[in-house]
NULUMVEX-993066 format. One record per residue: residue in one letter; x, y, z of N, C-alpha, C in turn. Coordinates in steps of 0.1 Angstrom, whole numbers, plus 5000, padded with zeros to 4 digits. Layout:
N
AXYZXYZXYZ...
This chain:
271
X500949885000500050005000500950125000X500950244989501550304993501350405000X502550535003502150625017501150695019X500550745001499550844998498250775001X498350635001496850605001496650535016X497750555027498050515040496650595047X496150535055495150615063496250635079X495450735086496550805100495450725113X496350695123496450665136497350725144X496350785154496750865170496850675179X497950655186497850585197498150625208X497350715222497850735232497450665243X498450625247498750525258499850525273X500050535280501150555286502050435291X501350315285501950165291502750135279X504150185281505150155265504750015257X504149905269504249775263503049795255X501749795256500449835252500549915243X501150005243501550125233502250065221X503549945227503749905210503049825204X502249745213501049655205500249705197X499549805202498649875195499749935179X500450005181501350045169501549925161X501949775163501949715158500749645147X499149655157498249615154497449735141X497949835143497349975132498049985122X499549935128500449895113500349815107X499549695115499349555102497849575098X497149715101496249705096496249805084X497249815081497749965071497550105076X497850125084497750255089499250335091X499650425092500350505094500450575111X501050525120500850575128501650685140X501150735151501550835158501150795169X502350755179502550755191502550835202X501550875210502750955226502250885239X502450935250502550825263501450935274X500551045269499651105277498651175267X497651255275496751315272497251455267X497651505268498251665264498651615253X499551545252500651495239499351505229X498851385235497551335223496651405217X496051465226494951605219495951685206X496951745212498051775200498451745187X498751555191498651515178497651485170X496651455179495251445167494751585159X495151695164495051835160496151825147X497551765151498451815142497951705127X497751585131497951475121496551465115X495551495125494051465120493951345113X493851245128493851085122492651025118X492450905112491450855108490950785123X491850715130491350635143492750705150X492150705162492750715173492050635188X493250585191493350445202493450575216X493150545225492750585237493050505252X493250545262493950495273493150555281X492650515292491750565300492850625312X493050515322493650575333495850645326X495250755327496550825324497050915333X498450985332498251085343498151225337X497851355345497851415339496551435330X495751415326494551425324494651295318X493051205320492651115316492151085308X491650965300491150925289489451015287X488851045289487551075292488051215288X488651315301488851435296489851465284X490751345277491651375263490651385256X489451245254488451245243487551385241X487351405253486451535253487151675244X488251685245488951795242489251755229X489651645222489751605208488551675203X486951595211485851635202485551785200X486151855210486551995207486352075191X487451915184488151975169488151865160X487551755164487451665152487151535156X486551485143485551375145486651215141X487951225143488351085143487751005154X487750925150486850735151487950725172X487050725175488450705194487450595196X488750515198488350345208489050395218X488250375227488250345241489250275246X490450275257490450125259490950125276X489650045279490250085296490449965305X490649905314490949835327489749815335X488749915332487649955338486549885333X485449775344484949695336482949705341X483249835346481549835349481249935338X480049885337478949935325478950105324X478750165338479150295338480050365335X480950295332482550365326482450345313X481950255304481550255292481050355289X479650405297478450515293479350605291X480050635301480850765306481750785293X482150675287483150655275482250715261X481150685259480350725248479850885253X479550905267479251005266479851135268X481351115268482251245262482751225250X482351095241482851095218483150985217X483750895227484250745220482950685210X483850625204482850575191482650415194X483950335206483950225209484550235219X484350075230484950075237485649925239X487049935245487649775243488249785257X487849695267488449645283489949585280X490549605287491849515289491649445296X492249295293493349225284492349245269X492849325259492149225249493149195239X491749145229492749065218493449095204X494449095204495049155190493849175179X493549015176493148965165491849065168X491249085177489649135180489649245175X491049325185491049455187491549515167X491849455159492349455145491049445140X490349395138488949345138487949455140X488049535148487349645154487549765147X489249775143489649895134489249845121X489449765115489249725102487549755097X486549755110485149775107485349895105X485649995115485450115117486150195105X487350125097487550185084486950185076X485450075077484850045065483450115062X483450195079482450245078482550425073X483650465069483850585065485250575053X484550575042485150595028486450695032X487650605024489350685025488050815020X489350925022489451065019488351195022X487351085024486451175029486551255040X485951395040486151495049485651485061X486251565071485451555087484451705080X483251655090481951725092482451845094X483151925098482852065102483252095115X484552085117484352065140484352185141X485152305137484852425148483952475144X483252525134482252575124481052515133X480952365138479852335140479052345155X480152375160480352415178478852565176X478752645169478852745167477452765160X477252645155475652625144474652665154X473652745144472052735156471252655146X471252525153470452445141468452435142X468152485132466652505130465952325126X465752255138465152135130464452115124X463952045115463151975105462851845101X461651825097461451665095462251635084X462451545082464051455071463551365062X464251375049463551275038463951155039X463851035025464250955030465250945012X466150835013467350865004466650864990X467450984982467151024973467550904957X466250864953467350784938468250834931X467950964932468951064921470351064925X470151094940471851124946471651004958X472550884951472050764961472550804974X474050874977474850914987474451014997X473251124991473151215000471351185006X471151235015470051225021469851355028X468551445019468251555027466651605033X466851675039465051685051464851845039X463751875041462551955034462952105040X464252055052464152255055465152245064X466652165055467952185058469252125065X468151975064469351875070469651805061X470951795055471651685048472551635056X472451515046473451405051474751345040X475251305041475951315025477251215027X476851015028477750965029479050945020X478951035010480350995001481151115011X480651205013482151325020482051285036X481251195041480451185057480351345068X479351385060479151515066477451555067X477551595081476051625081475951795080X475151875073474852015078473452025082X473152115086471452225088471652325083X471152345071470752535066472352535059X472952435057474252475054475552515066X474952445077476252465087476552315090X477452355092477752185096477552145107X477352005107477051945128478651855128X479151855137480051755137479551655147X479251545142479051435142480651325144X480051225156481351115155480951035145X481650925145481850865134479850765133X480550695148478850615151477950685153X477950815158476750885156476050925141X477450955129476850995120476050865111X476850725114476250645113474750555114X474650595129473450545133472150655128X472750775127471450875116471250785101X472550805091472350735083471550615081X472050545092471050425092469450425091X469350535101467850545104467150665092X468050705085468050775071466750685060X468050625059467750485054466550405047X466550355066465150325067464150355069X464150515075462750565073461850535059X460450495062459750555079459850415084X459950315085460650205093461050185105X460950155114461650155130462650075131X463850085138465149995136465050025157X465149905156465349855170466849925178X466749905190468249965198469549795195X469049705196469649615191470149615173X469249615165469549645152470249735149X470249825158471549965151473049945157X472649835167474149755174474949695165X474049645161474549505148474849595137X473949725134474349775121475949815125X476649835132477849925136478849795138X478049685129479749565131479549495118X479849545108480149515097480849385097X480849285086480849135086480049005091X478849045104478248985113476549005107X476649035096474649045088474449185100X473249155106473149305112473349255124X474349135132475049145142473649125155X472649115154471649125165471749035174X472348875168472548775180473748835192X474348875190475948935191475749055204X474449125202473949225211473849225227X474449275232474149265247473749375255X472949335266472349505272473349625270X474749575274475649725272475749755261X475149705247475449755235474049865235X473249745240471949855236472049975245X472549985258472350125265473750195258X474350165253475350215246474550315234X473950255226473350315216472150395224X471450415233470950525236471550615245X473250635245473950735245474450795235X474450755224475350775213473250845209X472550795206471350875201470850995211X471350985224470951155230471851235226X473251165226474751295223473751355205X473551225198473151255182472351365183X471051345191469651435195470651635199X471351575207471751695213472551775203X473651745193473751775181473451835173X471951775168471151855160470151905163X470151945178469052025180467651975183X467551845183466051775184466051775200X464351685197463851695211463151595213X463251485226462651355226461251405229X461351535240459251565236458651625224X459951665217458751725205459851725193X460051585190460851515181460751595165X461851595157461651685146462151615135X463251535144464351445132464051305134X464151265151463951125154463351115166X462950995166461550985171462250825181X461650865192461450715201460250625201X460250535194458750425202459150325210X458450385222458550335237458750165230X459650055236459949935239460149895224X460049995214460149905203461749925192X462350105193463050135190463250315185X463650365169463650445169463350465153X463150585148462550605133462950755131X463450745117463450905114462050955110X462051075114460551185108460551175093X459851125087459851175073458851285066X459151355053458151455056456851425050X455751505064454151455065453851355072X455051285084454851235090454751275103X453851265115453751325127454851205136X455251235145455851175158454251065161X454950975169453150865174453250915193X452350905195452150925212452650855217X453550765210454550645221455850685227X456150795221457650835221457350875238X459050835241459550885255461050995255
């Protein structure tokens, strides 16, 4: 592969042994990578290199994994796995809910952890652009009900009064501003893009987010699904919607989630 068509990896870590694994594991997955051993370092280099994935270490000193992610999402939407020591469910949430796009416990497995990156590259086409990070901090987005994918422009998907979606560059705007969107969040819109007016379950958008596995639904476990109703309030919060008076997406109580399409009302089940 050569260097032009190399995609970039941030690995911050501060455990040198862990640290070269991972370097070794991004290098045999074709990546190009960038090493440092903290949080400061890291936010830096994902600013300087603007990687495609960046690997993540929870307990660090000096600021921690939680507060590095947070400050990345600051300025850009690379793909951050998680990866922590830490094995209760609430450190996960905590992990989706300052940008991780994934999360991986230690000890894990090369083969797994290679496996994880390789989806996550497949779910955002080489070259395509990040969403808009500082521009989008900054948006006042006017919601609206959303269409469903257009035949003409199979790649873009837009609402009736200024939300596009547009997976060949993976960028969402409103009115022409941009939202920056992580990677699984821009995804799980797409998804539900898609298939409006359709309902896609908290399980089925689990599975949609593991490419190779059909839609992955056997594979689902409660922390995937409360996983995904973090990643869909950070999404909600984003673009400006609202679970009581839904514009874009819509909740039905015990069953899942649906985009608005236009002329469609919200149903009295949403929570």
């Amino acid at each position: 592969m050569g260097e032009a068509a190399r995609q970039t990896a941030v690995v911050i870590d501060d455990d040198a042994d862990v640290r070269d694994l991972l370097v070794q594991v991004l290098t045999s997955a074709g990546f190009h990578v960038f090493a440092v051993d903290n949080g400061f370092d890291g936010v830096d280099a994902v600013r300087a290199h603007d990687p495609d994935i960046t690997t993540l270490d929870v307990n660090m000193p000096g600021i921690d994994g939680y507060e590095t992610a947070r400050r990345i999402r600051e300025h850009s939407n690379t793909y951050i796995l998680l990866i922590t020591a830490l094995t209760e469910e609430a450190d996960a949430v905590l992990g989706f809910s300052v940008g991780a796009d994934d999360v991986v416990t230690k000890p894990f497995r090369a083969r797994e952890l290679r496996a994880r990156v390789l989806a996550a590259q497949r779910r955002r086409p080489r070259g395509s652009a990040p969403a808009g990070a500082d521009s989008a901090r900054d948006a006042d987005p006017q919601p609206a009900p959303v269409a469903v994918l257009s035949s003409a422009t199979p790649s873009r998907l837009s609402g009736n009064a200024g939300l596009v979606v547009d997976r060949a560059t993976h960028s969402v705007t409103i009115d022409g501003h941009p939202v920056l969107l992580t990677r699984t969040e821009f995804e799980l819109l797409a998804t539900l893009l898609e298939a409006a007016p359709e309902v896609r379950s908290k399980a089925h958008l689990a599975g949609a987010l593991r490419p190779g596995h059909g839609d992955g639904r056997s594979l689902v476990s409660d922390a995937d699904e409360r996983a995904i109703e973090t990643h869909m309030t950070n999404l909600r919060r984003k673009l400006g919607d609202s679970v009581a008076e839904p514009r874009f997406i819509e909740t039905l109580r015990a069953v899942g989630y649906r985009a608005i399409v236009p002329g469609g009302t919200p149903s009295t089940s949403t929570l």
